[in-house]
FILUM-860662 format. One line per field, with one value per residue: residue in one letter; x, y, z of N, C-alpha, C in turn. Coordinates in nm, 4 decimals, always signed. Layout:
<atoms>
rest <- c(a|...)
neast <- c(X|...)
nnorth <- c(Y|...)
nup <- c(Z|...)
caeast <- c(X|...)
canorth <- c(Y|...)
caup <- c(Z|...)
ceast <- c(X|...)
cnorth <- c(Y|...)
cup <- c(Z|...)
</atoms>
This chain:
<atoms>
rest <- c(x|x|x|x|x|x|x|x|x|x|x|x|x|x|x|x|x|x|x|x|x|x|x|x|x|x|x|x|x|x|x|x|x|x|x|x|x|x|x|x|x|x|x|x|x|x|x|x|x|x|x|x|x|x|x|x|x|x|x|x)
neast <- c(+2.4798|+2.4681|+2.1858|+2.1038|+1.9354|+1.9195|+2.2135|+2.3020|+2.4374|+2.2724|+2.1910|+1.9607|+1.8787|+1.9665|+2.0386|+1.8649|+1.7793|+1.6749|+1.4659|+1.3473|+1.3033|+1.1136|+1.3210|+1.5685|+1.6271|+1.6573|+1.4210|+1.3248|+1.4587|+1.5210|+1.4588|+1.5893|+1.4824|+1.5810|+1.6097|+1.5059|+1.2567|+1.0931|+1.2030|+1.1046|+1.0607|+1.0989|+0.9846|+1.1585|+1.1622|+1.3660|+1.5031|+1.4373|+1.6617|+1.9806|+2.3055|+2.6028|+2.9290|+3.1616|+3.1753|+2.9941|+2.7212|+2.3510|+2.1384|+1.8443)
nnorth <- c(-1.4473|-1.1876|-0.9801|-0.8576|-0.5718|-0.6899|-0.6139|-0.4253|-0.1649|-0.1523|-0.2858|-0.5331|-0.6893|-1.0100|-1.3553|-1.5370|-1.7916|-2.0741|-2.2664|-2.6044|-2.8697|-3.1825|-3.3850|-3.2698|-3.0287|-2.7205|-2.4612|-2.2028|-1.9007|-1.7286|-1.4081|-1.1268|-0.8302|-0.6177|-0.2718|-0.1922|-0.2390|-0.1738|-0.3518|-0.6520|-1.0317|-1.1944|-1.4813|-1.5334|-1.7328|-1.9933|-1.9921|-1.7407|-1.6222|-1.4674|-1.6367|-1.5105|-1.6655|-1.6253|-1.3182|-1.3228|-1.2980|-1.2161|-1.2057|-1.0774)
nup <- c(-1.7131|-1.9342|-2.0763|-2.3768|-2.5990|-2.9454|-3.0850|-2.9924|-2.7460|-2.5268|-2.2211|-2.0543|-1.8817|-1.7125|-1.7123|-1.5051|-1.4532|-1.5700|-1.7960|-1.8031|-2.0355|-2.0285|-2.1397|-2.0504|-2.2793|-2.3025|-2.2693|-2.1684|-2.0706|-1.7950|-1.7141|-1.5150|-1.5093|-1.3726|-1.2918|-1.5076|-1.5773|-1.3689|-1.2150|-1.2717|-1.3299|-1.5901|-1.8751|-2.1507|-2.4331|-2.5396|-2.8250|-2.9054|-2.8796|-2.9304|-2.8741|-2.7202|-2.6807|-2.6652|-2.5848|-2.3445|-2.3583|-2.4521|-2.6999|-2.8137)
caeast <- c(+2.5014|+2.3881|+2.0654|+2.0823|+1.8319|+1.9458|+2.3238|+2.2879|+2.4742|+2.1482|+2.1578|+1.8190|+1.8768|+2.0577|+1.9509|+1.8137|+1.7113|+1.6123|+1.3506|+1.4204|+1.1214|+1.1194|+1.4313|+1.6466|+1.6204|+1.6557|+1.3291|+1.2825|+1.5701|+1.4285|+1.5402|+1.5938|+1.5313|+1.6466|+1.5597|+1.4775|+1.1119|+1.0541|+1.2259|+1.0359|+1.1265|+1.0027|+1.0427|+1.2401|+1.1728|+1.5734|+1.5025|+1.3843|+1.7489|+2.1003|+2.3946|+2.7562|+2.9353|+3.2906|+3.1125|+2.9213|+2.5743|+2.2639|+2.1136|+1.7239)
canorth <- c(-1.3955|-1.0505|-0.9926|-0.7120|-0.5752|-0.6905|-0.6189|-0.2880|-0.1681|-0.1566|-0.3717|-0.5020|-0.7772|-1.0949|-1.5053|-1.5972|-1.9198|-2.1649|-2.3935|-2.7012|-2.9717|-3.3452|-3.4285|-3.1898|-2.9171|-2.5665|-2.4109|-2.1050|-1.8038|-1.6453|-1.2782|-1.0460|-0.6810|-0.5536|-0.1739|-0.1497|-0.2494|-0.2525|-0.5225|-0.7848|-1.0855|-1.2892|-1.6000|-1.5807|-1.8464|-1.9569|-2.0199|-1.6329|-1.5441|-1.5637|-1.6514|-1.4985|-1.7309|-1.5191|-1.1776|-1.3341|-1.2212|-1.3179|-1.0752|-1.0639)
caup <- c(-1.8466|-1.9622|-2.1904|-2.4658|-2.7145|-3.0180|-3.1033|-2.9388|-2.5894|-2.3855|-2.1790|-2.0096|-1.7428|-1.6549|-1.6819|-1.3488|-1.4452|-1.7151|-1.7660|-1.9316|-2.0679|-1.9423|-2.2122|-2.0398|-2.3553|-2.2416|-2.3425|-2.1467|-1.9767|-1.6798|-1.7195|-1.4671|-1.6310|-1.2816|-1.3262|-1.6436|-1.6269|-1.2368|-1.1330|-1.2990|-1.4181|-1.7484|-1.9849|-2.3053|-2.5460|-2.5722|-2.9731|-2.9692|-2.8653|-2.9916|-2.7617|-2.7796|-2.5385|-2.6198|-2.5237|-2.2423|-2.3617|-2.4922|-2.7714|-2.8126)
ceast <- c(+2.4073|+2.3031|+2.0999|+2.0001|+1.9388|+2.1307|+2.3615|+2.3655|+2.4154|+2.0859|+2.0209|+1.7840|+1.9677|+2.0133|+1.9529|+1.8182|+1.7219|+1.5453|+1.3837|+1.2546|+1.2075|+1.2624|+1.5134|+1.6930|+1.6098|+1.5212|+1.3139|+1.4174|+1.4555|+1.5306|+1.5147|+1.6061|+1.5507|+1.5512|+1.5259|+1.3247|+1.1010|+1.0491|+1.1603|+1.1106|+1.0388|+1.1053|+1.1121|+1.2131|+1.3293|+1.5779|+1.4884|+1.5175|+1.8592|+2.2512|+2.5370|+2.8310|+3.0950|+3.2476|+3.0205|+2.7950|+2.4922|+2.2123|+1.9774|+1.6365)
cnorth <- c(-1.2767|-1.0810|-0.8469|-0.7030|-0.5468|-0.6925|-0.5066|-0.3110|-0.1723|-0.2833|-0.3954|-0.5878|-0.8904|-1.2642|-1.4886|-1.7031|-1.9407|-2.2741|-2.5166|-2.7942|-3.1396|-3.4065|-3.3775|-3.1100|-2.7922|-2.5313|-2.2742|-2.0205|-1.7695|-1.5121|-1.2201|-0.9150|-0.5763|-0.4246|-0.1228|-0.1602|-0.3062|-0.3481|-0.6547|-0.8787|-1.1879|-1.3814|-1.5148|-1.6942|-1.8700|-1.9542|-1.8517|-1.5385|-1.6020|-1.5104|-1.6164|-1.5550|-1.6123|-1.3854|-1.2440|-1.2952|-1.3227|-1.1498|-1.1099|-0.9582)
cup <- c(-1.8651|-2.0770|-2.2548|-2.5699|-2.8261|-3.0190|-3.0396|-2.7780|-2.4900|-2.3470|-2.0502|-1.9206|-1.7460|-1.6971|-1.5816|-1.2913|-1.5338|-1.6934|-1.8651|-1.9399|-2.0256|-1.9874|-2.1955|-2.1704|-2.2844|-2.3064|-2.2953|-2.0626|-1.8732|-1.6568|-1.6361|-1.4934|-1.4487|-1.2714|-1.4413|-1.6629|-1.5065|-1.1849|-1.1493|-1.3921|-1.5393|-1.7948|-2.1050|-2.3370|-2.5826|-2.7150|-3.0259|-2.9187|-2.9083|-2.8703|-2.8124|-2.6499|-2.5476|-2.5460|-2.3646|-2.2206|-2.4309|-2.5871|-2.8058|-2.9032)
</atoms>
């Protein structure tokens, strides 16, 4: 699934991953910002993003 800032077309990496806590809860994405910020990848808080499952994104 794609990551975008905000509602906006720029898009800024990918999920990778997800971390979940002992109760199987999703708690964390693992984003891939590809080239956008030298190939590194980082947490998301999943609560600090909102999911469009028709569009196939995640908006941040």
């Amino acid at each position: 699934m794609s990551v975008y800032l905000n509602k906006g077309d720029e898009k800024i990496g990918k999920i990778s991953d997800a971390l979940v806590d002992e109760e199987g809860n999703f708690r964390y994405f693992v984003v891939d910002l590809g080239s956008w910020i030298f190939g590194k990848k980082v947490l998301m808080p999943v609560g600090r993003s909102r999911i469009d499952y028709q569009a196939e994104r995640i908006n941040i």
